[in-house]
C-alpha positions in Angstrom: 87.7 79.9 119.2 89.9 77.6 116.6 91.5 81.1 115.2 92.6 81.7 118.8 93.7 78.2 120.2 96.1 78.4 116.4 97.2 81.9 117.3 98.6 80.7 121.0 99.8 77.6 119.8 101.7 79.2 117.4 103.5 82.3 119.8 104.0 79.2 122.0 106.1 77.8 119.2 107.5 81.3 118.4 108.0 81.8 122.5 109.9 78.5 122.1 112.0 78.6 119.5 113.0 82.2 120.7 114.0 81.0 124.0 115.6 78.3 123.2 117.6 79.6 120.7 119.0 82.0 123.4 119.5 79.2 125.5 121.9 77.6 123.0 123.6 80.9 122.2 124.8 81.3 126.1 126.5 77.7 125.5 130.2 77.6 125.2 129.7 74.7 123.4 127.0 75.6 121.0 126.7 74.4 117.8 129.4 72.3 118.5 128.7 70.3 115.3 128.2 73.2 112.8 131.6 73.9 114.2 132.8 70.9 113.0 131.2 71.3 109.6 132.8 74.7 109.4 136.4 73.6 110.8 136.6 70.4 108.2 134.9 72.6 105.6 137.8 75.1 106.0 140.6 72.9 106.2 139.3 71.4 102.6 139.2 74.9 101.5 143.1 75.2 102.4 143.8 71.7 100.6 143.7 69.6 103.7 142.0 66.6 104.2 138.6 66.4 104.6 138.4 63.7 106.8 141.2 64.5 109.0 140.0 67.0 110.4 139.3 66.7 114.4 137.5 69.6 116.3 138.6 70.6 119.6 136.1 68.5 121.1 137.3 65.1 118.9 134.9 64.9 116.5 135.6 64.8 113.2 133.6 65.1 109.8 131.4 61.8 109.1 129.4 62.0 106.1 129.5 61.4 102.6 131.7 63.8 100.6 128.7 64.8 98.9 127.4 66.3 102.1 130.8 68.8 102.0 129.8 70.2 98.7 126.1 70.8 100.1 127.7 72.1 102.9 130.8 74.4 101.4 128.8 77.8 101.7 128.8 77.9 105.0 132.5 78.9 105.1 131.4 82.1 102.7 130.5 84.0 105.9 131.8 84.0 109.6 131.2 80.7 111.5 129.0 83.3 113.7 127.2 84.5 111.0 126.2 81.2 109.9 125.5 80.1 113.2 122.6 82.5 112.9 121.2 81.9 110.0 121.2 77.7 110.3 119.2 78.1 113.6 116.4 80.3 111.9 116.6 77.9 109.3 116.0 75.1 112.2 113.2 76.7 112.8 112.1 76.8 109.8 112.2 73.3 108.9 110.4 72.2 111.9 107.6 74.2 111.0 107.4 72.7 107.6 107.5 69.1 108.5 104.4 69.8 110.8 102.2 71.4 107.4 101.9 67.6 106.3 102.0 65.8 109.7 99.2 68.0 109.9 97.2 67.3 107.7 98.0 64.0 108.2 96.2 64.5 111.4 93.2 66.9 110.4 91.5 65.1 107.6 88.8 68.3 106.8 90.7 71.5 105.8 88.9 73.6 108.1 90.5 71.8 111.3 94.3 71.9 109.5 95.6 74.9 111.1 94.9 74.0 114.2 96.7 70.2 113.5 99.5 72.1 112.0 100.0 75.1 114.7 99.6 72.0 117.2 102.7 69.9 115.8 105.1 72.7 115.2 104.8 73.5 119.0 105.1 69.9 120.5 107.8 69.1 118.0 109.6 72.6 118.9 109.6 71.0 122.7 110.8 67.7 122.1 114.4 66.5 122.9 115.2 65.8 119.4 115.0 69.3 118.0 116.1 70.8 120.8 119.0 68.6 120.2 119.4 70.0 116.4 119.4 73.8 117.7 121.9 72.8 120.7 124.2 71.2 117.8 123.7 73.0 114.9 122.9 69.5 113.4 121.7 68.5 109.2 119.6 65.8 110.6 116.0 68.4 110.8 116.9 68.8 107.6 117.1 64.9 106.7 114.0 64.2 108.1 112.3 66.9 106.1 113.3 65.9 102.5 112.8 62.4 103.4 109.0 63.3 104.9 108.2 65.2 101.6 109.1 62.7 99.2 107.6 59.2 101.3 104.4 61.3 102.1 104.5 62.0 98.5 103.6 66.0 98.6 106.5 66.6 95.7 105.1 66.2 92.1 104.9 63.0 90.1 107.9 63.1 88.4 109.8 64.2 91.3 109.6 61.5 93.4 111.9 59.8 94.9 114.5 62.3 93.9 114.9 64.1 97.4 115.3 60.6 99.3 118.2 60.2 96.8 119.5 63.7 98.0 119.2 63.4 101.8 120.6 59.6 101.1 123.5 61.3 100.0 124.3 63.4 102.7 123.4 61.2 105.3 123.2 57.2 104.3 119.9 56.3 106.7 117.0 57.9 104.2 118.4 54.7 101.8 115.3 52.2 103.7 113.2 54.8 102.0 114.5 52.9 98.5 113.3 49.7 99.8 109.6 51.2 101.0 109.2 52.7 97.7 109.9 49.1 96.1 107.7 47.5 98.8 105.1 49.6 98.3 105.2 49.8 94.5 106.6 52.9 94.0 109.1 51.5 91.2 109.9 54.7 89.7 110.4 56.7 92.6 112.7 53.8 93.8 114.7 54.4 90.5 114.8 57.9 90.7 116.1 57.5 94.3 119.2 55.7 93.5 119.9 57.6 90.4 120.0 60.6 92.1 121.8 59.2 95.1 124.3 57.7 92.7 124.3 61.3 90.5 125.5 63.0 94.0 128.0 60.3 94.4 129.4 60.8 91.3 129.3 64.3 91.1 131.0 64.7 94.4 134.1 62.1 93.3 134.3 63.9 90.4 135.0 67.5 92.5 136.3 65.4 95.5 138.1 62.4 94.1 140.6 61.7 96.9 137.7 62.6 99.5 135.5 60.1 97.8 138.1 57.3 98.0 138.5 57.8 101.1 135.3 57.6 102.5 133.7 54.5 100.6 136.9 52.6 100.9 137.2 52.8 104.7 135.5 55.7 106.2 132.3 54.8 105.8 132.5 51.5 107.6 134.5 53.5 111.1 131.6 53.7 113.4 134.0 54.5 116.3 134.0 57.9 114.3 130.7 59.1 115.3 131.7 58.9 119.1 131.4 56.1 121.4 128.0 53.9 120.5 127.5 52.7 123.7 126.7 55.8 125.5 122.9 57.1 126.4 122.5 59.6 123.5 122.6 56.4 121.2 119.2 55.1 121.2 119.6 52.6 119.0 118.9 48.9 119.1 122.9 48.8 118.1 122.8 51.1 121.4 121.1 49.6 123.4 123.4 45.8 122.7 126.5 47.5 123.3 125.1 48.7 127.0 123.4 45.2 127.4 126.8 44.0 127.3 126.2 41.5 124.2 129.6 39.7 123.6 131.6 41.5 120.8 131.9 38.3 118.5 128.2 37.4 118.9 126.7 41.2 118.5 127.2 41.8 114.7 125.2 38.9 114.5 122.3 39.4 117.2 122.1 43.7 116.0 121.9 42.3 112.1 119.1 40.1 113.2 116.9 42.5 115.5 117.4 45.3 112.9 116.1 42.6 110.1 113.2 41.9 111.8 112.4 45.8 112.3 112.6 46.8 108.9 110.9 44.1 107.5 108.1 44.6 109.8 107.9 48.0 109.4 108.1 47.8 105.2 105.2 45.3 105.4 102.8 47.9 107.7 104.4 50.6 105.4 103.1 49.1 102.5 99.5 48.1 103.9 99.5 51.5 105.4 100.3 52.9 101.6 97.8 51.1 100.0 94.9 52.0 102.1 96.0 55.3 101.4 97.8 56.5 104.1 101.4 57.1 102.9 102.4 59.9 105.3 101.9 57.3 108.5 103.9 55.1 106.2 106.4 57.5 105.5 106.6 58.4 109.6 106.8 54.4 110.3 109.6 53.8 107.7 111.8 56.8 109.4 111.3 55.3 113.2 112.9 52.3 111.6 116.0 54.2 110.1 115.9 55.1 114.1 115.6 51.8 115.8 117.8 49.9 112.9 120.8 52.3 112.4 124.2 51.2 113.7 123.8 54.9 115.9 120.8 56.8 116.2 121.8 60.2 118.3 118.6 62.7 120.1 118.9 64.6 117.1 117.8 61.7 114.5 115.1 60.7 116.9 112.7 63.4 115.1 110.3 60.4 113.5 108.8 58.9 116.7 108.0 62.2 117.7 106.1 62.5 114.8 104.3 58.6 115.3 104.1 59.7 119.0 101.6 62.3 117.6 100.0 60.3 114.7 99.1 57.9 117.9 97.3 60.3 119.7 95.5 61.8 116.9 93.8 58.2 116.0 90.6 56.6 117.5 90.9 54.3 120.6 92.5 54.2 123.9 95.2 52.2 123.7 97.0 53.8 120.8 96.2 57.4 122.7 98.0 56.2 126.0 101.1 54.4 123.6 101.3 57.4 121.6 101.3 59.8 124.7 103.9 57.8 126.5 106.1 57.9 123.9 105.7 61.8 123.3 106.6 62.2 127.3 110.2 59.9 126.7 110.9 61.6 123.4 110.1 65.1 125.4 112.3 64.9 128.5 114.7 62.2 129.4 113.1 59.9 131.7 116.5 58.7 133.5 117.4 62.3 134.2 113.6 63.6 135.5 112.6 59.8 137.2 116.2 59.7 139.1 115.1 58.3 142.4 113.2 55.8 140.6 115.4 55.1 137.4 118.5 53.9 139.8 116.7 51.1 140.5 118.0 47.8 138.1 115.5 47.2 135.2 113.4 50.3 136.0 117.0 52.3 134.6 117.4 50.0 132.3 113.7 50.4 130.9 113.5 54.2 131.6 117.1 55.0 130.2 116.4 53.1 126.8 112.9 54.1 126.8 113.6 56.0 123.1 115.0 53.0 121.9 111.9 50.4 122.6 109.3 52.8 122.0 110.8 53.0 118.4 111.8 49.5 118.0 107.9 49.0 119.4 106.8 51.0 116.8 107.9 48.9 114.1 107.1 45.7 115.8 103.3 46.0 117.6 101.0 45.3 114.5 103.7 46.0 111.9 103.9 49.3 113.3 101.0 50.3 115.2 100.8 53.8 114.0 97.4 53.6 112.6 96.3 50.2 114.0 92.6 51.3 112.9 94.2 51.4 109.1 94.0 48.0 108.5 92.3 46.3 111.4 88.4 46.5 111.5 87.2 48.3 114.7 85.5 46.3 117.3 83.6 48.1 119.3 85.1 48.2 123.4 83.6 50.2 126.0 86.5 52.7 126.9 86.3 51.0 130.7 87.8 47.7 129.2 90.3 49.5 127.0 91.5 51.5 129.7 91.8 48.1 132.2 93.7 46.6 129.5 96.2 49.6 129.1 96.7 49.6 133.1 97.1 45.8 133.6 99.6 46.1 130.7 101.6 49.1 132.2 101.2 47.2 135.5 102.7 44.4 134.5 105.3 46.2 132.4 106.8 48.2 135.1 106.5 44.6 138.1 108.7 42.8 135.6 111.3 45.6 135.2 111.4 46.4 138.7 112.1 42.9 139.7 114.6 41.9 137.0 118.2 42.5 138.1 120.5 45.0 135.8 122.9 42.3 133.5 126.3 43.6 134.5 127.2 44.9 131.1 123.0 46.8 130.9 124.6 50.0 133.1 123.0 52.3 130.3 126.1 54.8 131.9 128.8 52.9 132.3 131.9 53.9 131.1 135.7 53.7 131.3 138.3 56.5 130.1 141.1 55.8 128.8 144.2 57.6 128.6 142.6 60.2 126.2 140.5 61.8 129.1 143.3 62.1 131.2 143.3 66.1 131.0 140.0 66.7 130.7 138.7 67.8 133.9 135.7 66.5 134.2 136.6 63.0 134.7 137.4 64.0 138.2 140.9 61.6 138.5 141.3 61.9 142.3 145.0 62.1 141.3 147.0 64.2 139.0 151.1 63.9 139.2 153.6 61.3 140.4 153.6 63.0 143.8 150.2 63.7 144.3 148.9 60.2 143.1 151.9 58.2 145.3 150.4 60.0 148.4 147.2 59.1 147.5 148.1 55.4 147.0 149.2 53.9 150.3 149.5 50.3 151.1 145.6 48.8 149.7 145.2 47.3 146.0 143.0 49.8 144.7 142.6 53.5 146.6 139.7 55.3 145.2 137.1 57.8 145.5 133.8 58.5 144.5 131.4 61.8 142.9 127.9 61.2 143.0 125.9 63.0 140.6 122.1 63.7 139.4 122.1 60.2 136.9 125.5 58.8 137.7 128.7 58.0 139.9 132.0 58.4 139.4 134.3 56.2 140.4 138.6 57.1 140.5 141.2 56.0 142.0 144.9 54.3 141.6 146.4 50.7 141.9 149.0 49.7 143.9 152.2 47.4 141.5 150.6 43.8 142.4 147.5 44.8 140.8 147.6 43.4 136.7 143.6 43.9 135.9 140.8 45.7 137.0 137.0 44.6 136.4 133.6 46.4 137.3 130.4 44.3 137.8 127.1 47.0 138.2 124.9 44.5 139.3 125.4 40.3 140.2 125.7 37.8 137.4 126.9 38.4 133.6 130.1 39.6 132.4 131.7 42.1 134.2 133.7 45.5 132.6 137.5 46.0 131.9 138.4 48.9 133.8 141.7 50.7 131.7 144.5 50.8 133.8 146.2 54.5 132.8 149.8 54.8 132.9 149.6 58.4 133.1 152.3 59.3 135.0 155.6 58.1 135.8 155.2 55.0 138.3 151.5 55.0 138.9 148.4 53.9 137.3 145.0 55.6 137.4 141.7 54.7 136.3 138.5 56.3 136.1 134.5 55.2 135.4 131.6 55.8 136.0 128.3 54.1 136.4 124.4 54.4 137.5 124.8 53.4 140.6 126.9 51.4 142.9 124.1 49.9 145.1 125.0 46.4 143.7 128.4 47.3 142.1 131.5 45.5 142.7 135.2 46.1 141.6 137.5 42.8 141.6 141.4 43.7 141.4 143.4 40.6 139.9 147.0 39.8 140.3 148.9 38.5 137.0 148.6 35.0 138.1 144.5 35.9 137.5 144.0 35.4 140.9 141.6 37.9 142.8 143.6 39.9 145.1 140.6 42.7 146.7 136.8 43.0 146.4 135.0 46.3 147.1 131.3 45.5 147.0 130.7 47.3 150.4 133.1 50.4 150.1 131.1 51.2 147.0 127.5 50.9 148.2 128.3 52.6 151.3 130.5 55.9 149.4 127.1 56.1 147.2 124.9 55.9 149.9 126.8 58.5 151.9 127.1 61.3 149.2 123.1 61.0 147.7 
């Protein structure tokens, strides 16, 4: 009976993997970031810049100049060629982090296939590696050296050396550094930074000009990776910036809430380590990386898949139900599935950023929570109580975010183009022309139209010469959103957002004097009411 359940959970995987990479393939944007790789990888090739590179789509290269030289064969072979080959090798590395997150779970060897066979097809369904096949991303691969070395599966006196590698490539594996020193590792710690200093070097020694580049400046341009503020950052940094933390105070606040993760989570890391259990260490150090990074896209999110699963797999109700909630948000997006519910302010708010607090919970809920048992001693609870707990928790979890009011800057989808966008047509500008948009203008402040769609509304329009500033409040009190004016054509100004909802939305046009000159509170809530 074990041989078969292994044998269907693995042609699930296979019947997964094969599907989805068809899926992907049928994208016109598919591998959108491979394509980067390839594009910036090529124009180095030439004797262009590395980092000046920009794709069609904007994005340029962001990581260390090591990460081109680990990177350069790709451009050996067509793009499509490669394309091929990186999502087998996807595939590949998601069913070798689940050999040791399963045994991780299965303690006697004769229960390990089944452990493994049963991660490598819930991982292959979650949003983060989906999100790594969509993109053609390095961050699988990441995750995989930096599992290997923390669980400590490479040999003795090679550990510590792949954290050093990955670190490299992509900086967040460098918390691993302090875990190993936390948890006495000392000379996996050194061989960590020596090789992540080795790869430095070696790469300013091939890439001088590169190199100088990026650790002078580069390194420190967030507005690189894309803008942080949008859903697919699940971040705590993330999750400020849609909050709508002043600028001047968020350094500040983010520094702080990321402190107190890591630190938490190094301290459970290290009990978790010494009771000899350094794979849930290793999982609980890589969910902070997640909650504490400055960005922290689908296709990091791969480590609270993996506690999602260590949850279920350990004794006692409550860690079951935590773990299997946060399997469901790291599966689907809640925002996207929960839509009738999720426009509600707070539930959005809670369901939208429900990747961010189930890692940052992670970390926080008894220094991590992934093994609670680990450390604790087990008091015996009839699974009647535990289960009333759970429920008066989740109970009182969901009344209080359901009640709260969305802070105007906590839209998790606000947004507001800028000039940029202009062309693209998705943005839906009611207008495009001097004659078109002049027609469309008329005598009012502010003319504008609205799209509804399955998670958001789009809001476009023009405003008339008396208007100087345009603000956007998604819900009543805190500090409203500048809304770009867009001098896009000759004699007219645009603009363009969009937002959750507009059930409690109001846009406030302002002369120069800084004097309010129209309110649309009703126009709004009755355009989205009319087009759901």
């Amino acid at each position: 009976m074990r041989d078969r359940r292994v044998m269907l959970l693995w042609a699930a995987f296979a019947l997964t993997a094969t599907v989805s990479t068809a899926l992907v393939l049928q994208r016109p944007d598919h591998l959108s970031d491979l394509h980067i790789y390839y594009g910036a990888l090529t124009d180095l090739r030439a004797g262009r810049s590395l980092y000046g590179y920009v794709a069609e789509n904007g994005g340029p290269f962001t990581y260390p100049p090591f990460a081109a030289l680990v990177l350069a064969p790709v451009t050996v072979v067509p793009e499509a060629v490669i394309g091929a080959v990186w999502l087998l090798l996807t595939v590949a590395a998601v069913a070798a982090i689940a050999v040791p997150v399963g045994g991780v779970l299965a303690a006697e060897p004769a229960r390990r296939p089944l452990a493994v066979a049963a991660v490598a097809a819930v991982l292959m369904l979650s949003a983060p590696v989906q999100s790594n096949l969509r993109f053609g991303q390095v961050s699988i691969f990441i995750v995989l050296l930096a599992l290997l070395d923390g669980m400590e599966v490479v040999p003795t006196r090679w550990r510590g050396v792949l954290v050093g590698v990955a670190a490299a490539i992509k900086l967040t594996p460098l918390l691993f550094v302090a875990y190993f020193l936390a948890s006495g590792r000392y000379r996996d710690a050194a061989r960590a930074v020596a090789a992540f200093l080795a790869c430095a070097a070696v790469a300013a020694a091939v890439l001088p000009a590169e190199s100088w580049t990026y650790w002078t400046g580069t390194v420190a341009q967030t507005s690189r990776i894309g803008d942080l503020a949008s859903l697919g950052n699940q971040s705590l940094h993330g999750m400020l910036l849609r909050i709508g933390v002043d600028p001047a105070s968020l350094p500040v606040v983010w520094a702080a809430l990321a402190g107190v993760v890591c630190v938490a989570a190094l301290l459970r890391a290290r009990q978790l380590t010494v009771h000899g259990r350094p794979g849930h260490a290793a999982v609980l150090v890589g969910c902070a990386t997640v909650a504490a990074s400055p960005v922290s896209w689908t296709h990091h999110q791969i480590w609270p898949v993996l506690a999602a699963m260590l949850l279920i797999g350990t004794t006692g109700v409550a860690r079951k139900v935590a773990g299997a909630a946060l399997l469901v948000a790291m599966v689907v997006s809640l925002g996207a599935v929960l839509g009738p519910v999720s426009t509600r302010p707070g539930m959005q708010f809670l369901f939208e950023n429900a990747r961010t607090l189930g890692a940052g919970a992670l970390c926080l809920a008894g220094f991590g929570g992934v093994t609670v048992a680990a450390t604790r001693p087990r008091r015996r609870t009839t699974a009647g109580r535990a289960w009333l707990r759970v429920g008066v928790a989740t109970a009182a979890t969901l009344a209080f975010f359901a009640v709260q009011p969305l802070p105007a800057g906590a839209d998790p989808t606000f947004k507001a183009y800028t000039l940029s966008d202009v062309a693209n047509p998705r943005y839906f500008f009611v207008c495009r022309g001097v004659a078109e948009c002049a027609a469309y203008g008329g005598d009012e402040p502010v003319t504008f139209g609205t799209a509804v769609e399955r998670t958001k509304v789009r809001v476009n329009g023009v405003v008339s010469a008396q208007v100087a500033r345009l603000e956007y409040y998604s819900a009543p009190g805190g500090m409203p959103r500048v809304i770009p004016l867009l001098a896009a054509y000759p004699g007219s100004r645009t603009f363009s957002f969009r937002s959750a909802t507009m059930t409690h939305g109001r846009l406030v046009a302002y002369a120069a004097n800084g004097q309010p000159i129209a309110t649309y509170d009703d126009e709004l809530a009755a355009a989205f009411r009319g087009q759901r």
